[in-house]
PyMOL Python script that loads the backbone (N, CA, C, O; Angstrom):
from pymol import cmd

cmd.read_pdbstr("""\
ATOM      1  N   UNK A   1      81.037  54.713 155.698  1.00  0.00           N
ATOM      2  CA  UNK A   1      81.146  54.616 154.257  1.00  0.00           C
ATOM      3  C   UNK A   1      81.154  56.004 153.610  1.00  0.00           C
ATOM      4  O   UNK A   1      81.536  56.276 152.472  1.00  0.00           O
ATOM      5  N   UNK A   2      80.791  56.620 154.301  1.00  0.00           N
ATOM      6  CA  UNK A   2      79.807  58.343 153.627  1.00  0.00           C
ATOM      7  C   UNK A   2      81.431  59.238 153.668  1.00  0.00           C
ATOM      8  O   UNK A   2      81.939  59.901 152.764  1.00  0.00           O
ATOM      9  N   UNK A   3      82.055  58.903 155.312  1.00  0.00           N
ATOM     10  CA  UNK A   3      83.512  59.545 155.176  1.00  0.00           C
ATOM     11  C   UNK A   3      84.635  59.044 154.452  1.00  0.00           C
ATOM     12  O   UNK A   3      85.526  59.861 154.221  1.00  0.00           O
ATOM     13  N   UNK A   4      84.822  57.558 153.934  1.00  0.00           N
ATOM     14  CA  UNK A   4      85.599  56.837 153.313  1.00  0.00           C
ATOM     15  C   UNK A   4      85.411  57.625 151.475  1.00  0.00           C
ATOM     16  O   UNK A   4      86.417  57.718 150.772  1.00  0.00           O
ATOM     17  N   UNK A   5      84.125  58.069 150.994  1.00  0.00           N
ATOM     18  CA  UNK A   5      83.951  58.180 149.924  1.00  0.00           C
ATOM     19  C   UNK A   5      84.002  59.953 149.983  1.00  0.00           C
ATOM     20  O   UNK A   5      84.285  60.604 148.978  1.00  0.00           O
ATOM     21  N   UNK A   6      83.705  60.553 151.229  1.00  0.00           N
ATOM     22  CA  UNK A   6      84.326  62.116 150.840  1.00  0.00           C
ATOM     23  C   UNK A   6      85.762  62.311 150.683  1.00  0.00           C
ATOM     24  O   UNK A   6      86.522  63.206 150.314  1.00  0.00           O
ATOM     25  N   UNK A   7      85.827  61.145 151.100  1.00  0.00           N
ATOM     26  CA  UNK A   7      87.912  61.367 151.561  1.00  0.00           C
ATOM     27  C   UNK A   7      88.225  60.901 150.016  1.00  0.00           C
ATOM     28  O   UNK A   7      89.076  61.510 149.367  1.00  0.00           O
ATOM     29  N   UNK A   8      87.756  60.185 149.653  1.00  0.00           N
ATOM     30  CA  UNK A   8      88.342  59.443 148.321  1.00  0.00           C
ATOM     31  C   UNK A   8      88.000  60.912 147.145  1.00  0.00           C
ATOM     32  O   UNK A   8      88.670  61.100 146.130  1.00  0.00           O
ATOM     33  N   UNK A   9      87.170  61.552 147.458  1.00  0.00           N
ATOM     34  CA  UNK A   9      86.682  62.531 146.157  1.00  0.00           C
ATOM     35  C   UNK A   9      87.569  63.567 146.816  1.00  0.00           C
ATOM     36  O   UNK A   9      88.548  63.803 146.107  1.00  0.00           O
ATOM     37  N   UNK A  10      87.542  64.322 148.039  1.00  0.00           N
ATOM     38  CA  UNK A  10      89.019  64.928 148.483  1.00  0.00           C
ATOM     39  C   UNK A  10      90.320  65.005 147.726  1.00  0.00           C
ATOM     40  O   UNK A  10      90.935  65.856 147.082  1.00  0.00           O
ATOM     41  N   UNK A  11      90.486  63.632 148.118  1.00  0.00           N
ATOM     42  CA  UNK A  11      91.940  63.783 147.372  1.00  0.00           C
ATOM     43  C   UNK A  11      91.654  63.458 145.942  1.00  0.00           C
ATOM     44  O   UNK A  11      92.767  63.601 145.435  1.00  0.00           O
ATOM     45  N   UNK A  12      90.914  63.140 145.071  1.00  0.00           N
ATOM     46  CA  UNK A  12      90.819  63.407 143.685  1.00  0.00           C
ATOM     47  C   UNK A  12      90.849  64.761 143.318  1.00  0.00           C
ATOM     48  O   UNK A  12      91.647  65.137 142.460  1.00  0.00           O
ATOM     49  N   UNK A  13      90.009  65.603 143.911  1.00  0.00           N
ATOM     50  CA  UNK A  13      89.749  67.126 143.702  1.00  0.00           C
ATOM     51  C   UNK A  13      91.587  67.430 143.771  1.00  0.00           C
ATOM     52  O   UNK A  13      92.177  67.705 142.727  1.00  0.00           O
ATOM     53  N   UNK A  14      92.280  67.344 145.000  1.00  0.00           N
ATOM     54  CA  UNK A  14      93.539  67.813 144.974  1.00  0.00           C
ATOM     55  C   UNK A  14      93.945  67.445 143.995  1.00  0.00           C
ATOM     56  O   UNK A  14      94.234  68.326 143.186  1.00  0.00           O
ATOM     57  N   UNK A  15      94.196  65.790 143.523  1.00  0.00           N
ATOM     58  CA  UNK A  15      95.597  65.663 142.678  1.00  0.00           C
ATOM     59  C   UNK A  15      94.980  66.312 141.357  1.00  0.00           C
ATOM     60  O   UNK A  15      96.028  66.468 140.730  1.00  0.00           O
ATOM     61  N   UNK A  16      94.125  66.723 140.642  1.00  0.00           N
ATOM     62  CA  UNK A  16      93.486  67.422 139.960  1.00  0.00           C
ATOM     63  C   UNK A  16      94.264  68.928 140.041  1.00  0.00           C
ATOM     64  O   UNK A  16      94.779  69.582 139.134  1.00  0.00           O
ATOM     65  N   UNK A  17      94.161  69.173 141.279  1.00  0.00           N
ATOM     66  CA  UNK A  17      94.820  70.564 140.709  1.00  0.00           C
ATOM     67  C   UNK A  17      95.914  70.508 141.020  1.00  0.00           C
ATOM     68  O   UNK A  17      96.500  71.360 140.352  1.00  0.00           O
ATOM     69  N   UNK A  18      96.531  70.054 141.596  1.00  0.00           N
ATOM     70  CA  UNK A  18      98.346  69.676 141.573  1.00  0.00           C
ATOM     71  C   UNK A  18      98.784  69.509 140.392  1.00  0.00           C
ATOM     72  O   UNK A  18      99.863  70.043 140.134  1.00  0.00           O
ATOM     73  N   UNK A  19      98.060  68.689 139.271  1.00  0.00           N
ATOM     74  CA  UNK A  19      98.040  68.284 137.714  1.00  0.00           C
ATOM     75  C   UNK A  19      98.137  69.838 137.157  1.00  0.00           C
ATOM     76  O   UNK A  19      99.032  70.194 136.390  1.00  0.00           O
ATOM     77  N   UNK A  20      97.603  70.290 137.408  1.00  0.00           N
ATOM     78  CA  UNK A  20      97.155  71.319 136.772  1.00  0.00           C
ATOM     79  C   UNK A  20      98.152  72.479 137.024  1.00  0.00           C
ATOM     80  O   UNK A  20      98.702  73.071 136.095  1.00  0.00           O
ATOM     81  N   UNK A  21      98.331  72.738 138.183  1.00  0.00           N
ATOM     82  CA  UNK A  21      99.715  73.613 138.912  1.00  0.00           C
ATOM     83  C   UNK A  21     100.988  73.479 137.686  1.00  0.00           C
ATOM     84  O   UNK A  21     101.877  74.321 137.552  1.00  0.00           O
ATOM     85  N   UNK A  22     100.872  72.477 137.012  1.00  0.00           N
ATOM     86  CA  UNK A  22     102.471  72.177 136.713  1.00  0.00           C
ATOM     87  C   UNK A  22     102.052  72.902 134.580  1.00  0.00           C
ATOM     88  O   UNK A  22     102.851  73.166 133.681  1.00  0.00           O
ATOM     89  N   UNK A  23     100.852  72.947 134.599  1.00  0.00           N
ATOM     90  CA  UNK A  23     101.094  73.617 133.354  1.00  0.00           C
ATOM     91  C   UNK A  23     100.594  75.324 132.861  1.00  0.00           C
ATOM     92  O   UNK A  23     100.460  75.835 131.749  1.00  0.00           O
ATOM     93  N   UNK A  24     100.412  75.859 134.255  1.00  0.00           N
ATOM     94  CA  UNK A  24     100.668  77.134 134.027  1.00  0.00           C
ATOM     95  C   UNK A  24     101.449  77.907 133.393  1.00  0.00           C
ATOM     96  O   UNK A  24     102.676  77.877 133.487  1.00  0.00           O
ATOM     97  N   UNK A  25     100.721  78.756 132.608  1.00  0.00           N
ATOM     98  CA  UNK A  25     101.588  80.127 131.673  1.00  0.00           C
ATOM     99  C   UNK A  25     103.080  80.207 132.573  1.00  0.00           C
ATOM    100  O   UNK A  25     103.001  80.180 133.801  1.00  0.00           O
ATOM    101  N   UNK A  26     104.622  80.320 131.812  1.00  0.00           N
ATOM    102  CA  UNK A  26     105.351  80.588 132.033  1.00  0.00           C
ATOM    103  C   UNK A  26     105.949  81.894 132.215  1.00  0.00           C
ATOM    104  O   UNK A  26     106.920  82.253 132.882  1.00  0.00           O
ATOM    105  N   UNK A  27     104.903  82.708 131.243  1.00  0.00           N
ATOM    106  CA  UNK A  27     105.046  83.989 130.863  1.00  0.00           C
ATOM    107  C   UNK A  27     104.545  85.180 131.375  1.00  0.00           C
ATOM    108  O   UNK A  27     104.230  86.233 130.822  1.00  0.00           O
ATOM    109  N   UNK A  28     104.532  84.846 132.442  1.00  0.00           N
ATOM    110  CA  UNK A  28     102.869  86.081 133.242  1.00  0.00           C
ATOM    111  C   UNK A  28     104.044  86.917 133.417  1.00  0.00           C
ATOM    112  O   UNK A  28     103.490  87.994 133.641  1.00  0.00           O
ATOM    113  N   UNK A  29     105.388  87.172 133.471  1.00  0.00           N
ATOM    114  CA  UNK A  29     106.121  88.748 133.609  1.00  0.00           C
ATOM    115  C   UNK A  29     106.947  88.514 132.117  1.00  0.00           C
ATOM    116  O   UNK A  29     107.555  87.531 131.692  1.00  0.00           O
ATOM    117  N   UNK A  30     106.639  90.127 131.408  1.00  0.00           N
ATOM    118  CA  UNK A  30     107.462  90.005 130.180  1.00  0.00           C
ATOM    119  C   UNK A  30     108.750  90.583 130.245  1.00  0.00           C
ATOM    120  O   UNK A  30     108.865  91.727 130.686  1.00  0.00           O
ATOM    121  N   UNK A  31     109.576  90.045 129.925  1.00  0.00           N
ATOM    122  CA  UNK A  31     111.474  90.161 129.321  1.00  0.00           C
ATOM    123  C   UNK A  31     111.570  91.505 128.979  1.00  0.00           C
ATOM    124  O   UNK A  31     110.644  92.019 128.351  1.00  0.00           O
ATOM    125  N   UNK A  32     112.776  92.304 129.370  1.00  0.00           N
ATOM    126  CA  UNK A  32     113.279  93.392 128.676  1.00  0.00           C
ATOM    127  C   UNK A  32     113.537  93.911 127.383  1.00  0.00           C
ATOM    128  O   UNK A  32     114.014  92.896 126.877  1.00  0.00           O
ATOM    129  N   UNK A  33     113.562  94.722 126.533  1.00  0.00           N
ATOM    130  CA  UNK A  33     114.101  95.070 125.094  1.00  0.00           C
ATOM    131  C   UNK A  33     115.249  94.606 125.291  1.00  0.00           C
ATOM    132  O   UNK A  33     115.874  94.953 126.293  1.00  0.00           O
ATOM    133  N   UNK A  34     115.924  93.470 124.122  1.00  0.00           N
ATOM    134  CA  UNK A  34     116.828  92.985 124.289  1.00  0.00           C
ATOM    135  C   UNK A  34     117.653  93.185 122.868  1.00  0.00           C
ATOM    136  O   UNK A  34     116.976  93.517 121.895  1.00  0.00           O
ATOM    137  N   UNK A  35     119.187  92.988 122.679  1.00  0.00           N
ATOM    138  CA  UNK A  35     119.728  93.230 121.524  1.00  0.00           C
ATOM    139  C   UNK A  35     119.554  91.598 120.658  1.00  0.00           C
ATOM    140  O   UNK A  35     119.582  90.472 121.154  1.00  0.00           O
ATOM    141  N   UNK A  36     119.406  91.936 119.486  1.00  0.00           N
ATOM    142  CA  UNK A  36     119.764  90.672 118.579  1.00  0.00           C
ATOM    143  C   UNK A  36     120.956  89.590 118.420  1.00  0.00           C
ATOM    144  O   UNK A  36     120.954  88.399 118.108  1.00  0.00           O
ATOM    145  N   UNK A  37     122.051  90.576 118.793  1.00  0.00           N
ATOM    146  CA  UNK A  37     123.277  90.152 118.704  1.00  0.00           C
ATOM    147  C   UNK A  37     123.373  89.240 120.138  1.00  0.00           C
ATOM    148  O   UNK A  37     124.391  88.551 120.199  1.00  0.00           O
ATOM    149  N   UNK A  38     122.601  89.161 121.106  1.00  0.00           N
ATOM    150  CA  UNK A  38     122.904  88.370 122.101  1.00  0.00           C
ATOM    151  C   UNK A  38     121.800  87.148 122.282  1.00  0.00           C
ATOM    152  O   UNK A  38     121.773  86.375 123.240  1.00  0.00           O
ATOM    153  N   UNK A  39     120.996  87.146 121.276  1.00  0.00           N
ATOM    154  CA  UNK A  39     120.289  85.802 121.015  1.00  0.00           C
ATOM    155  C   UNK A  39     120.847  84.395 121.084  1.00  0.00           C
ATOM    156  O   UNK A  39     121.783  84.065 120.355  1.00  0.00           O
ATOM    157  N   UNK A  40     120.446  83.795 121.706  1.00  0.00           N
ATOM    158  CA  UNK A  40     120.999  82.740 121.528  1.00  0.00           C
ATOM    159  C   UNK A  40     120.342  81.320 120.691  1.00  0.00           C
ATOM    160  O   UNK A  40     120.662  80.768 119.638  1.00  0.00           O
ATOM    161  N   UNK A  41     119.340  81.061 121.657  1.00  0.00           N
ATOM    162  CA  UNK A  41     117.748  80.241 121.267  1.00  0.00           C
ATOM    163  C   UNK A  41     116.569  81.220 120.982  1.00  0.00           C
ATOM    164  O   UNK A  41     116.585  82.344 121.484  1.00  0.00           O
ATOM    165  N   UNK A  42     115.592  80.826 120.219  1.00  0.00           N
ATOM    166  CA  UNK A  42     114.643  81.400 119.786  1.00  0.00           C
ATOM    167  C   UNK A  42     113.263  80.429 120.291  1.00  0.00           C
ATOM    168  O   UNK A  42     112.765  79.943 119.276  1.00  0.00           O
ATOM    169  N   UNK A  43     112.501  80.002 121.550  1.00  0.00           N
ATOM    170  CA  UNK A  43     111.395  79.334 121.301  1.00  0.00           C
ATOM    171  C   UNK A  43     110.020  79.833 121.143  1.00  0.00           C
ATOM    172  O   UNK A  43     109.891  80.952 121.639  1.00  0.00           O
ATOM    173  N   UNK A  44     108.830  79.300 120.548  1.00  0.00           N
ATOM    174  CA  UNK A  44     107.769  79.948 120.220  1.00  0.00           C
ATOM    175  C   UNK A  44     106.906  78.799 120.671  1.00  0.00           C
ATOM    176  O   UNK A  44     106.883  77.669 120.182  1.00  0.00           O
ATOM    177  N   UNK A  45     106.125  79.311 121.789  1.00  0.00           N
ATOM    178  CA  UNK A  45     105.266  77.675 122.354  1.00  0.00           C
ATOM    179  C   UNK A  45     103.946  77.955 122.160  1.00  0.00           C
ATOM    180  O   UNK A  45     103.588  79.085 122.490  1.00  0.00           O
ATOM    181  N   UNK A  46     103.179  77.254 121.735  1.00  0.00           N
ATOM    182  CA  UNK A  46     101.669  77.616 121.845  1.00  0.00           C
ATOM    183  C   UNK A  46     100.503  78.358 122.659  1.00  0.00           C
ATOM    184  O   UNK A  46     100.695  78.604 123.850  1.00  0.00           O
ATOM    185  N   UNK A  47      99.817  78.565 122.307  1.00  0.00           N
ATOM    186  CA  UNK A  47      98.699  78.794 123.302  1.00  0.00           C
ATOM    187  C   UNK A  47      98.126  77.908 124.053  1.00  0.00           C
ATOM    188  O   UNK A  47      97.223  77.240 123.550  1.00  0.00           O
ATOM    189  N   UNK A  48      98.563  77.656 125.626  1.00  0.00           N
ATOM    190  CA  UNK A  48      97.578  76.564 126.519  1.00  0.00           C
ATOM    191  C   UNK A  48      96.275  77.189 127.020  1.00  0.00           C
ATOM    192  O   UNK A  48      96.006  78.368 126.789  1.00  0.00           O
ATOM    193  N   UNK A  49      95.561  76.465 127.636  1.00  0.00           N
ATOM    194  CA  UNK A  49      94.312  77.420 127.930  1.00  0.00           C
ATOM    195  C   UNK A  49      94.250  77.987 129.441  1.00  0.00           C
ATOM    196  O   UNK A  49      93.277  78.605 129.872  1.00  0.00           O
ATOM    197  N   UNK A  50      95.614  77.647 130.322  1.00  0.00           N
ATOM    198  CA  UNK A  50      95.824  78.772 130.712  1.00  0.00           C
ATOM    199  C   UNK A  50      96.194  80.147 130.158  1.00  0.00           C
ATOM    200  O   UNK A  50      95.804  81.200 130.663  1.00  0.00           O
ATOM    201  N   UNK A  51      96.732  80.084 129.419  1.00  0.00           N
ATOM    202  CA  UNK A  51      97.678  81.345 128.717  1.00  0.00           C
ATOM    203  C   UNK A  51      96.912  82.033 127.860  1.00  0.00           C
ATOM    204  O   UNK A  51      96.519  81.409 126.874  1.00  0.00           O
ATOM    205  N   UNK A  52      96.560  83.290 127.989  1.00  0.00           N
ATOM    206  CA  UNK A  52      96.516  84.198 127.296  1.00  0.00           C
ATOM    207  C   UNK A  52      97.089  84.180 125.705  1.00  0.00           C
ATOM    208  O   UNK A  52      96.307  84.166 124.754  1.00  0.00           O
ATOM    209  N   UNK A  53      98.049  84.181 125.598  1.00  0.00           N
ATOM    210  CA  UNK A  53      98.654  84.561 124.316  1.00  0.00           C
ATOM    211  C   UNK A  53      99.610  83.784 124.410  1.00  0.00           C
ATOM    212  O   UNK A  53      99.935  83.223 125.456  1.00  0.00           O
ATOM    213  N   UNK A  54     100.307  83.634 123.057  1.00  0.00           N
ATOM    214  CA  UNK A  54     102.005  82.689 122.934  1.00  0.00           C
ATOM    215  C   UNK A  54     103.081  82.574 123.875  1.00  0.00           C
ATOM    216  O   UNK A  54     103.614  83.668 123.690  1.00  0.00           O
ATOM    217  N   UNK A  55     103.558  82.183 124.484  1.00  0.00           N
ATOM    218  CA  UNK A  55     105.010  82.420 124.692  1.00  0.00           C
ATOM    219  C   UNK A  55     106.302  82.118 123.621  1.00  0.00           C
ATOM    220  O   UNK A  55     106.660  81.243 122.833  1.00  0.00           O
ATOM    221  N   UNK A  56     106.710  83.306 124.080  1.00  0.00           N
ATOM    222  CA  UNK A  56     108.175  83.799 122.946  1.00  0.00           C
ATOM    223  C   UNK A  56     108.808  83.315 123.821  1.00  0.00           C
ATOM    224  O   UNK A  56     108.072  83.313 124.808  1.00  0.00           O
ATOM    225  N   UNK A  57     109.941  82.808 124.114  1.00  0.00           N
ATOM    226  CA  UNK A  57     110.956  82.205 124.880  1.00  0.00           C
ATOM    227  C   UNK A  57     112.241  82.574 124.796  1.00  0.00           C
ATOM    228  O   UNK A  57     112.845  81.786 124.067  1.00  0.00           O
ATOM    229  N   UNK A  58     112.823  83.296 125.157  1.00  0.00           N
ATOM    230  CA  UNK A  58     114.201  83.929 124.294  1.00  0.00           C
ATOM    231  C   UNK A  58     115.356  83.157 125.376  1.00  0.00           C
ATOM    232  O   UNK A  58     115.183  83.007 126.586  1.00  0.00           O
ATOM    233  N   UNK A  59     116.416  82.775 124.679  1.00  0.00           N
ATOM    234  CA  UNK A  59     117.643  82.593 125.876  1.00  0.00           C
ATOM    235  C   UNK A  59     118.663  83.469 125.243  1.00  0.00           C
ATOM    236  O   UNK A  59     118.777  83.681 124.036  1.00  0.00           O
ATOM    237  N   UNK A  60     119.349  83.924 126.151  1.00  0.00           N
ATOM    238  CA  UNK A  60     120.372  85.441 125.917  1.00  0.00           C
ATOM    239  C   UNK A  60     121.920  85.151 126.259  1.00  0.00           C
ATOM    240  O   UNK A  60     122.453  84.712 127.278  1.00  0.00           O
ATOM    241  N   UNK A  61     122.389  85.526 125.129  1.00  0.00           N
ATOM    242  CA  UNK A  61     124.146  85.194 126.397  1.00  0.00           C
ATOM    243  C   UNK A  61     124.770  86.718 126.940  1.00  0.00           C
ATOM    244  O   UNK A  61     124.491  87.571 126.097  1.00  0.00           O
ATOM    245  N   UNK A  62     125.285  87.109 127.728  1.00  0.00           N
ATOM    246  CA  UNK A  62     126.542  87.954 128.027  1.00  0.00           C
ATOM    247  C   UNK A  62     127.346  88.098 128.426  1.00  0.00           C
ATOM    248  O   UNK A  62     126.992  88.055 129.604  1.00  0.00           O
ATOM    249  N   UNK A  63     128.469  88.291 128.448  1.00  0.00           N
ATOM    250  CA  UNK A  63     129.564  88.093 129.163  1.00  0.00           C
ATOM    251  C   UNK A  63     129.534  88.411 130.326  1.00  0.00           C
ATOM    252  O   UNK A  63     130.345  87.859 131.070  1.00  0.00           O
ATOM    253  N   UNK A  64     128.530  89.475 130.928  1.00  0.00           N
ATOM    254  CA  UNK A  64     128.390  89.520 132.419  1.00  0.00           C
ATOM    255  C   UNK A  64     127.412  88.339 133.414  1.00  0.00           C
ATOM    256  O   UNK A  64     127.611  87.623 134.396  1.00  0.00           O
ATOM    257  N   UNK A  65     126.474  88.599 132.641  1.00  0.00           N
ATOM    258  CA  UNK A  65     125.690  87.188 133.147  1.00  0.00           C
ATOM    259  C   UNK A  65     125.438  86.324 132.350  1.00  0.00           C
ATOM    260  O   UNK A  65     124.223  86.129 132.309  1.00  0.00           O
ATOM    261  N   UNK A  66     126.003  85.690 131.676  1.00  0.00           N
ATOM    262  CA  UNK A  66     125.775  84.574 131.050  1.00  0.00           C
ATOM    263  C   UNK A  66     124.727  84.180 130.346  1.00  0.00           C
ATOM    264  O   UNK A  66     124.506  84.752 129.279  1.00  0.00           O
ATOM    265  N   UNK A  67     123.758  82.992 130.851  1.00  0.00           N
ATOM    266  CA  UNK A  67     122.572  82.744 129.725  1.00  0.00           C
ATOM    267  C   UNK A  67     121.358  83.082 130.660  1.00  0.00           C
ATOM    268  O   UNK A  67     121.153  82.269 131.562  1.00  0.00           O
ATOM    269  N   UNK A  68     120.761  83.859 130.597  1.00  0.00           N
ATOM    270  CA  UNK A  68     119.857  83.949 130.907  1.00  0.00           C
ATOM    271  C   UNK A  68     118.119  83.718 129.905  1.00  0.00           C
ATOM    272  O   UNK A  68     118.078  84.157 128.756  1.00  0.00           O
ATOM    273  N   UNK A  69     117.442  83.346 130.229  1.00  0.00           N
ATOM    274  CA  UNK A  69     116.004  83.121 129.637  1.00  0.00           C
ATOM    275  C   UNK A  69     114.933  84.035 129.854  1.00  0.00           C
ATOM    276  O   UNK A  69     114.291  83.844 130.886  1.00  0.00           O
ATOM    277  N   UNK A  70     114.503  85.221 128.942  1.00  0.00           N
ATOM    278  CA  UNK A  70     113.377  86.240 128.999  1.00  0.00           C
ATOM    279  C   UNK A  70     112.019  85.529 128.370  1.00  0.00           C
ATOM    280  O   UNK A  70     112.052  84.813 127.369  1.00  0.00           O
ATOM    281  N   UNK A  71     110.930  85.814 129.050  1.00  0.00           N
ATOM    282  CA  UNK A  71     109.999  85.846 128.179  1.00  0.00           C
ATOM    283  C   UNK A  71     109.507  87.049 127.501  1.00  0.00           C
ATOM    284  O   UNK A  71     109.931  88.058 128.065  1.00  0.00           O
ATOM    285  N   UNK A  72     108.836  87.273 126.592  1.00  0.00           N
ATOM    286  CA  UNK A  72     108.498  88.639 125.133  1.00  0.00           C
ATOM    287  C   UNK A  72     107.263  88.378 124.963  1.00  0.00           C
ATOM    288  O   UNK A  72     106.710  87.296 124.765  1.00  0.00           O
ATOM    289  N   UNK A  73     106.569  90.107 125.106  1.00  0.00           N
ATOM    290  CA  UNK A  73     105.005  89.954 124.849  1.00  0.00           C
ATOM    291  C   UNK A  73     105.325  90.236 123.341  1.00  0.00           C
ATOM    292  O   UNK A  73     106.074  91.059 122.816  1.00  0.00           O
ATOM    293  N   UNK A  74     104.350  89.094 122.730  1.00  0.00           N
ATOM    294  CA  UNK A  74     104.535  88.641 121.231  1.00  0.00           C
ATOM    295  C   UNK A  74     103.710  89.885 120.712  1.00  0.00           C
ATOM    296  O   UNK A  74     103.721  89.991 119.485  1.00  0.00           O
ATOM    297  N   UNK A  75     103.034  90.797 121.362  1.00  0.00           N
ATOM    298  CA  UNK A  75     102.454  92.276 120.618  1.00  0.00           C
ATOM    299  C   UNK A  75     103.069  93.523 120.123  1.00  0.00           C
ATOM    300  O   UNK A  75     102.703  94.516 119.494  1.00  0.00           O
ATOM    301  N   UNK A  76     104.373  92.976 120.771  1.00  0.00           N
ATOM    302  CA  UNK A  76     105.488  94.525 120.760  1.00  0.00           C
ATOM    303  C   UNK A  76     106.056  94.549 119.630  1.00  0.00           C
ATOM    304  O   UNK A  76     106.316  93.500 119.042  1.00  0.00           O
ATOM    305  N   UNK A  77     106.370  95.837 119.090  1.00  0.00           N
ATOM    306  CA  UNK A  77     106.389  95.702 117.556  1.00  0.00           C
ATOM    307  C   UNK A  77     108.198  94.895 117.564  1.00  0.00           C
ATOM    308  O   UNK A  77     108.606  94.304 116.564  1.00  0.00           O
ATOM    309  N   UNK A  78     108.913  95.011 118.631  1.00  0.00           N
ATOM    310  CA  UNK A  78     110.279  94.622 118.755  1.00  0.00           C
ATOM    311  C   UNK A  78     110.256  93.485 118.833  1.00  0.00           C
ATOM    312  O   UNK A  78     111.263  92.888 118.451  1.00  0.00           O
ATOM    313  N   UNK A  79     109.278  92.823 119.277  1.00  0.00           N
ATOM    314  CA  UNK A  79     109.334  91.253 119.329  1.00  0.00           C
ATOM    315  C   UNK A  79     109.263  90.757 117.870  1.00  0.00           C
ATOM    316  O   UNK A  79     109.970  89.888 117.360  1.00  0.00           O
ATOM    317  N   UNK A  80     108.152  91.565 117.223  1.00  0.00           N
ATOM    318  CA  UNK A  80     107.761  91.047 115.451  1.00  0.00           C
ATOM    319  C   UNK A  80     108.984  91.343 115.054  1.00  0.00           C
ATOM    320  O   UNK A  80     109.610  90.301 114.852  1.00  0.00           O
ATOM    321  N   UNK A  81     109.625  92.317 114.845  1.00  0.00           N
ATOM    322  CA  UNK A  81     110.961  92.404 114.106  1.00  0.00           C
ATOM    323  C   UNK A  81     112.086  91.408 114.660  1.00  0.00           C
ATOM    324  O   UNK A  81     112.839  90.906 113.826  1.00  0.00           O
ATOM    325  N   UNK A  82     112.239  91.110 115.927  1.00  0.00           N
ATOM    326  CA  UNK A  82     113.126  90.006 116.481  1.00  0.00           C
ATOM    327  C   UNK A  82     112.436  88.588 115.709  1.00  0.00           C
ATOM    328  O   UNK A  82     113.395  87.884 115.391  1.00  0.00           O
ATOM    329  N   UNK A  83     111.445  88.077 115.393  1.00  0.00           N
ATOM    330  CA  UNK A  83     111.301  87.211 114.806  1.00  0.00           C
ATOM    331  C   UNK A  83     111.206  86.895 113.619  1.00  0.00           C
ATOM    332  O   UNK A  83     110.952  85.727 113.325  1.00  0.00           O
ATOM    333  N   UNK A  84     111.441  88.149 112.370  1.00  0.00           N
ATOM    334  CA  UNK A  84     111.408  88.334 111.548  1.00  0.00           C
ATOM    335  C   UNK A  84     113.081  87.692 111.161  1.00  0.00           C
ATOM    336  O   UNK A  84     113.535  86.774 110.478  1.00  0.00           O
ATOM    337  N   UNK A  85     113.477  88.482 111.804  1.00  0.00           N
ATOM    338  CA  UNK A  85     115.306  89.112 111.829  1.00  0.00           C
ATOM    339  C   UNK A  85     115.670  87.583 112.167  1.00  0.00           C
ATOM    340  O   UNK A  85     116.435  87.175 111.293  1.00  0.00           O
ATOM    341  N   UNK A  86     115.346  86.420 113.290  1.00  0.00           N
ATOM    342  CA  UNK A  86     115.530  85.386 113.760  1.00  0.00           C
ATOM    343  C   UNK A  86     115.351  83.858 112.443  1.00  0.00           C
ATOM    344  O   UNK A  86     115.993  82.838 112.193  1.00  0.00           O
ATOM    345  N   UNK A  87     114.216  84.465 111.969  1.00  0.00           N
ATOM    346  CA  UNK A  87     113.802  83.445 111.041  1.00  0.00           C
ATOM    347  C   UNK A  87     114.756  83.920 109.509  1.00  0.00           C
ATOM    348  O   UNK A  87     114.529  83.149 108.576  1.00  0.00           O
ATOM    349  N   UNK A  88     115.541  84.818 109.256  1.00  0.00           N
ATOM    350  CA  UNK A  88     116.192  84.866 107.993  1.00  0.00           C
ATOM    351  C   UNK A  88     117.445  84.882 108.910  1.00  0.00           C
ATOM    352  O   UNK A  88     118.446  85.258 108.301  1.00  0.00           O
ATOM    353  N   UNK A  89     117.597  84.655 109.863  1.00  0.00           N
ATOM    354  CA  UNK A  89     119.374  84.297 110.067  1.00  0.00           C
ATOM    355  C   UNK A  89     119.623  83.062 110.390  1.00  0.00           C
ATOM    356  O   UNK A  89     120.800  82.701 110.383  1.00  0.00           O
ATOM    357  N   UNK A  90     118.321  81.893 110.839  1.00  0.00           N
ATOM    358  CA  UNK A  90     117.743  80.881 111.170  1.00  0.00           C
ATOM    359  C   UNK A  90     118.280  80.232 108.896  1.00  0.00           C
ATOM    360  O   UNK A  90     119.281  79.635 108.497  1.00  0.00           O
ATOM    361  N   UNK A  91     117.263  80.667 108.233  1.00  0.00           N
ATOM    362  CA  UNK A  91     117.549  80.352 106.971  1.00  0.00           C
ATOM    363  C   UNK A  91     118.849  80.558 105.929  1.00  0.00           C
ATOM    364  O   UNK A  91     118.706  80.181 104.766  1.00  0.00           O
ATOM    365  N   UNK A  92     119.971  81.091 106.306  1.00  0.00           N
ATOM    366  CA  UNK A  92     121.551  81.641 105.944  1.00  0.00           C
ATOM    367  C   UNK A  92     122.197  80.218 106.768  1.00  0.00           C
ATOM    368  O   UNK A  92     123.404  80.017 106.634  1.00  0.00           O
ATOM    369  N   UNK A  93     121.570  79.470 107.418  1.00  0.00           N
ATOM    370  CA  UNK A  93     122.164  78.528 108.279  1.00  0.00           C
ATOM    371  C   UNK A  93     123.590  79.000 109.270  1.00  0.00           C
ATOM    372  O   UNK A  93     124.758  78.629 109.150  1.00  0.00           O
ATOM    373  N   UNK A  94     122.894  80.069 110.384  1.00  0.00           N
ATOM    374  CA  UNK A  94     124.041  80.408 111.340  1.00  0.00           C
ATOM    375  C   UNK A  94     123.961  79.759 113.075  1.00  0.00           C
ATOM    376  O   UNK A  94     124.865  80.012 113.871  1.00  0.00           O
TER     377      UNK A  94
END
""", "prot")
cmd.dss("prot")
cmd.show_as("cartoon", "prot")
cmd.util.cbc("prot")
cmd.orient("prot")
């Protein structure tokens, strides 16, 4: 009975953190200085309590590589002006 009920709390402990595996920070390496003009999407996701700080979510187009997705440490003064600049071209409806 004693091994039937370690085995049962075993695998609770796992699927517990398997659960958990899947909502880790996306953002643990930050994105390059990037131009405005190649913005594409703009996302801004909350704070989980893994995460440190926000994730900025940027998706990028270029004609060499296509769309790619950076993440942006939301402290850099380039990120504040990219979201500044994002939210009044966001309001011109473009």
């Amino acid at each position: 009975m004693k091994l039937l009920t370690a085995a049962l709390l075993l695998l609770l402990i796992a699927m517990c953190i398997a659960s958990a595996e899947g909502v880790k920070c996306k953002c643990s390496r930050k994105g390059p200085k990037i131009r405005f003009s190649n913005v594409r999407k703009l996302e801004i996701k909350p704070r989980y309590p893994f995460c440190v700080e926000e994730m900025i979510i940027v998706t990028l187009w270029t004609r060499v590589r296509g769309e790619q997705q950076h993440c942006l440490n939301p402290k850099r003064q380039n990120t504040v002006r990219l979201l500044k600049w994002y939210r009044v071209w966001k309001e011109k409806g473009r």
